[in-house]
DRENSE-806362 format. One line per 8 residues: their letters; for each residue y, z, x of C-alpha. Coordinates in steps of 0.5 Angstrom, whole numbers, plus 500, padded with zeros to 3 digits. Example, Ala and Ser with C-alpha at 12.3 -4.5 7.8 and 13.67 -1.06 7.14 Angstrom:
% DRENSE-806362
as> 491:516:525  498:514:527
% end
This chain:
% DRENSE-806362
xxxxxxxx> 723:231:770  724:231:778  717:236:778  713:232:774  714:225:778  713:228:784  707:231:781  705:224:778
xxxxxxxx> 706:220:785  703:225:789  697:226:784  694:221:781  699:215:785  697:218:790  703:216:795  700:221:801
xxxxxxxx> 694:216:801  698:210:801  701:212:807  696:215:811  693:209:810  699:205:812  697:209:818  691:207:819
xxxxxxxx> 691:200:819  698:199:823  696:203:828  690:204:828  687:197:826  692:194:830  694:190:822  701:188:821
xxxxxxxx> 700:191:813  705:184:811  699:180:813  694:177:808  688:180:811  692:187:814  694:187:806  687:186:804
xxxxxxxx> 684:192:807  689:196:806  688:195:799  681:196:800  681:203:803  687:206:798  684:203:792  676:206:793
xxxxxxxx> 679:212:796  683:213:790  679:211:784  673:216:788  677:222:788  680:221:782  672:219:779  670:225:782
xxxxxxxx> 675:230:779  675:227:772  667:226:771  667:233:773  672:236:769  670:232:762  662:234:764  664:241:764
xxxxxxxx> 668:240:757  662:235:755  657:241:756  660:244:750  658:238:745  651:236:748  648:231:743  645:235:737
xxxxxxxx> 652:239:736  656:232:737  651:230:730  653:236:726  659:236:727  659:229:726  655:230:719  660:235:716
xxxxxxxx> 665:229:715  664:222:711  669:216:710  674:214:715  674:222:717  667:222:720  670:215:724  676:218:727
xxxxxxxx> 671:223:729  666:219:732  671:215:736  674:221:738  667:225:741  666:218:744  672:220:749  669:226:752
xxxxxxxx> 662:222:753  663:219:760  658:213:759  657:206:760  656:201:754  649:201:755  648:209:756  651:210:750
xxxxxxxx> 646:206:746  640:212:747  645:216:744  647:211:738  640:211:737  639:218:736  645:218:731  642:213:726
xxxxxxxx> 637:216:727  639:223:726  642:219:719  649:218:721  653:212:718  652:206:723  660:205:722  660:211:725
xxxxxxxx> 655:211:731  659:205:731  666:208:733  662:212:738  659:207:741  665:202:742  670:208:744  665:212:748
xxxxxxxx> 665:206:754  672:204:752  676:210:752  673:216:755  678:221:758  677:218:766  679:212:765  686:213:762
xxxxxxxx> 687:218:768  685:212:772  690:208:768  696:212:769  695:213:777  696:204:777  700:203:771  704:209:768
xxxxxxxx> 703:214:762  706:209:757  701:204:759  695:209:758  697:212:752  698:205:749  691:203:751  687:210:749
xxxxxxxx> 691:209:741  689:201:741  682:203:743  681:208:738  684:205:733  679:199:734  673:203:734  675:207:727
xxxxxxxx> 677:201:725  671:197:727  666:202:724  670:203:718  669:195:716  661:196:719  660:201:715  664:199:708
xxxxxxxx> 659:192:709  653:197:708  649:194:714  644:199:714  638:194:713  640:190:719  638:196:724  631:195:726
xxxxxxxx> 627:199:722  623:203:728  630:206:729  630:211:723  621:211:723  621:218:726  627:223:724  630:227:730
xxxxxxxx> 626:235:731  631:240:730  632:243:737  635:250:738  641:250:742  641:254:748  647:258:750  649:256:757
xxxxxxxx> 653:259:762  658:258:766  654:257:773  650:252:768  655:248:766  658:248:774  650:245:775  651:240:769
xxxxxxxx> 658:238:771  656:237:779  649:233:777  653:228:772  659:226:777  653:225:782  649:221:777  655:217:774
xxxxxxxx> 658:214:782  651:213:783  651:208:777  658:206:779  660:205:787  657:198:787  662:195:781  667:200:784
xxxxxxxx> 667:197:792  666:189:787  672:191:783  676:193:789  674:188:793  675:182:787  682:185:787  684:185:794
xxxxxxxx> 682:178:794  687:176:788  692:180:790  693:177:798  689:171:798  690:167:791  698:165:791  701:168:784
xxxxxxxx> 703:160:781  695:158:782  693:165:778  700:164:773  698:156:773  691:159:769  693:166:766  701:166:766
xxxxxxxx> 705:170:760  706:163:757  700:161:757  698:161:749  690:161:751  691:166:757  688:172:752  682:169:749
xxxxxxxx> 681:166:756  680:173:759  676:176:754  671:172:754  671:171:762  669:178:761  664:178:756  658:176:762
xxxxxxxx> 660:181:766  657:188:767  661:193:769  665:199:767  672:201:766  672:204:774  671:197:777  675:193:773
xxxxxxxx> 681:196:773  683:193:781  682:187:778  687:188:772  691:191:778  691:186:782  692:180:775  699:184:773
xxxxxxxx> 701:184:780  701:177:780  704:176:775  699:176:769  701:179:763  699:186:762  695:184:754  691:179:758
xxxxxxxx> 688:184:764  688:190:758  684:184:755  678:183:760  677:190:762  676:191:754  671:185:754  668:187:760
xxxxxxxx> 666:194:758  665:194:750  662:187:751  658:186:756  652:182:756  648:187:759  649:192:753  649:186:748
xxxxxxxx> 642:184:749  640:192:750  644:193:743  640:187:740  633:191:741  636:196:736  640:191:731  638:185:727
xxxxxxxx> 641:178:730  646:179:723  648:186:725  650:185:733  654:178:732  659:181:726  660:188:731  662:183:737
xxxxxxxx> 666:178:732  669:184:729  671:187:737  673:180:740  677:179:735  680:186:735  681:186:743  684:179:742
xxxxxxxx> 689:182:738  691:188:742  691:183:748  697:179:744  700:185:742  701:188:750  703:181:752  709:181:747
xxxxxx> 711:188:746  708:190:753  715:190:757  718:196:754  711:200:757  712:198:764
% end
């Protein structure tokens, strides 16, 4: 036990950082860290260098694991499964896919058109953005292990549950019909070594910060903000536990915005510090990245008007619940 914590606070909290950067800014910036602004840039620099190393670790080791499941052999798979079944696995495959919402929609186009069940390219398409395997790291060096499971088993039950409803409505004629004009070319899979998986891996982690460092410093930089120069009362005034619309507020707060999980985890950091409750931050960071409106208007090229609003409408109110359920359960996690 006493191993495992050391590990944990070591590892993923990444305590040695913290007082590294402690160091810096006291003695080498000249920063009382009690200050809001020797605060402030603490935060900053341990938070983007945390995030970036643990991002980087984490992307290549789900790339090295995802070059066993390129898209061709993630469809088979899928294929040979039908019902509630193929959802579960359609969500599950989407943890190993470390993409934003709106690079997951190519794939979601693939799969349709390969002829998987919308339901399940669905479930693909919510958990891939929203659960993938980095994020649940990221989740358990801020909050803890607890939080982080809770959150993976509530974001895969959204996504199998969300693409059961869709599939069991039978939508299919709400897809564009360019989507299934041309079947997908049967091509032959080619065995990779494992230098070529190292290539792939390293080719992904820089591809993935590229798309990623900007929202990552603007996320860091909103929560450093919120956590030393907005007072807790103005913030539990808006957002606070007892605040009933604290959740709905949250969530559609999110949904303009385009980020990842990377950039928005600061900012739920930063909101539960001040006293925001865990379901609300948990909220904003779901609605931002499975329904930003980036990817809704890219989703909107491949689905009728009918078809996107009862996918947001089934996923809002699913985010609002699970939001719900954290605030009034959610101490026993922390």
């Amino acid at each position: 036990m006493f191993i495992f914590e050391f590990l944990n606070n070591q590892l993923l909290k990444m305590e040695w950082l913290s007082n590294l950067v402690n160091f810096l800014v006291s003695k080498v910036f000249g920063l009382d860290l009690t200050s809001r602004i020797g605060g402030s840039v603490h935060f900053f620099i341990y938070d983007t260098v945390k995030i970036f190393i643990l991002l980087s670790f984490l992307i290549f080791v789900i790339s090295y694991i995802q070059s066993y499941f390129p898209p061709e052999r993630t469809r088979k798979i899928i294929g040979k499964f039908n019902g509630i079944t193929a959802n579960i696995l359609g969500a599950l495959l989407g943890t190993v896919t470390p993409f934003c919402s709106c690079s997951s929609i190519p794939l979601f186009i693939g799969f349709t058109n390969a002829g998987l069940p919308i339901g399940v390219t669905f479930s693909f398409l919510i958990s891939s953005p929203l659960v993938d395997l980095a994020s649940v790291i990221l989740l358990a060096s801020i909050f803890n292990w607890k939080i982080a499971i809770a959150y993976v088993i509530v974001g895969l039950v959204l996504a199998v549950t969300a693409g059961t409803i869709i599939s069991k409505l039978k939508l299919e004629k709400y897809v564009e019909s360019f989507v299934f004009s041309n079947k997908m070319i049967e091509m032959e899979e080619t065995e990779l070594t494992r230098r070529d998986r190292i290539d792939f891996a390293k080719e992904q982690v820089l591809e993935i910060i590229k798309k990623v460092w900007l929202y990552v410093l603007i996320g860091v930089g909103i929560g450093a903000a919120i956590h030393n120069w907005i007072p807790e009362d103005v913030i539990s005034a808006v957002l606070g536990q007892d605040k009933p619309y604290s959740v709905v507020l949250a969530t559609f707060v999110g949904v303009p915005m385009y980020a990842d999980i990377f950039g928005t985890l600061p900012i739920a950091e930063a909101l539960v510090t001040k006293g925001v409750g865990i379901g609300t931050a948990l909220s904003f960071m779901m609605a931002v990245t499975a329904l930003s409106l980036p990817s809704m208007i890219m989703l909107k090229k491949v689905v009728k008007p009918k078809l996107l609003a009862i996918f947001i409408g089934i996923v809002t109110i699913g985010i609002i619940i699970i939001g719900y359920t954290f605030n009034a359960f959610g101490y026993l996690l922390l």
